[in-house]
N, C-alpha and C positions, 0 to 999 in steps of 0.2 A: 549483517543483521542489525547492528546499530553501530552508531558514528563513536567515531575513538574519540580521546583529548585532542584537540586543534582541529579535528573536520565540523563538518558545516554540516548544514540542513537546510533548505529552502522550498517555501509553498509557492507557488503559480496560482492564478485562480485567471478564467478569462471564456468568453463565447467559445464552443465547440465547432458549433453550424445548427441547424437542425434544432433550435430550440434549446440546446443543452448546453450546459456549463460547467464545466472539465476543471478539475482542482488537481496539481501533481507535488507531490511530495517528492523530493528526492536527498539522497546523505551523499556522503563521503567516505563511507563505509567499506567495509572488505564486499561485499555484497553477498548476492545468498547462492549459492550451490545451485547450479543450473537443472537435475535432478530433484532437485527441493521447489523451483517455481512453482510445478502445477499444485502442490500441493501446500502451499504455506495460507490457503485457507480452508484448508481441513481444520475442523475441529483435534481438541488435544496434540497439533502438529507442533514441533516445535523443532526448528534444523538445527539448532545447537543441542547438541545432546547433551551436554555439560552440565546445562541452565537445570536449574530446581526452582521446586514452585517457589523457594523462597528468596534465589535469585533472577527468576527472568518469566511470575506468571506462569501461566496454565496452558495456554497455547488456545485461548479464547480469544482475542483480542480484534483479530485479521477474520474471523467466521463471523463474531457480529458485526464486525463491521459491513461483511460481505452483504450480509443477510439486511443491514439497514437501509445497504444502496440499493438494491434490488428489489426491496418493500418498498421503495420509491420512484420506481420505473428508470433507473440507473442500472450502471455496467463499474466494475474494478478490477484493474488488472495492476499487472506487477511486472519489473524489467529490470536484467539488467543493465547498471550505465557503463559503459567503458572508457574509462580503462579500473574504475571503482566505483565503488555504492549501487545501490539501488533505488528504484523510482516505481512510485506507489501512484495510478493516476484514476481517479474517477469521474464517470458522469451523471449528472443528475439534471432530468427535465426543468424549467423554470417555468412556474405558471407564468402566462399568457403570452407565453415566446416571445417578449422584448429584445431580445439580445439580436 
């Protein structure tokens, strides 16, 4: 769910195909409970049950986001990496399909 002390984080950004331009987040993280994928953009979800709104938010964050790609004629999905972390990848159309 998020990167410890010493792991990483790294953005991609580059052509899909198709006009679209794919951005992938990925950590170094423990990653998320494979149970947990479908639903880590549900609204109020949150896979750590530990986390309180005063340390880890409301479980808001992943549903607008959801909701912004998709207002956009984009797709986000979520994965895990193995052998750790997770990768957060989405697409969003480019006007005038240059790419």
């Amino acid at each position: 769910i998020h990167t410890p002390e010493g792991g990483s984080v790294s953005v991609t950004a580059g052509a899909s195909g198709d006009g679209m331009l794919r951005v992938a987040v990925a950590d170094t993280g423990r990653g998320i409970p494979s149970g947990d994928l479908e639903r880590v953009f549900e609204r109020f979800f949150r896979s750590d049950p530990s986390r309180t709104r005063a340390t880890g938010g409301v479980g808001l964050g992943l549903t607008i986001s959801k909701q912004l790609v998709e207002a956009h004629g984009g797709s986000i999905r979520v994965e895990n990496v193995v052998p750790s972390g997770a990768r957060f990848v989405f697409e969003l159309p480019v006007a005038g399909s240059g790419l």
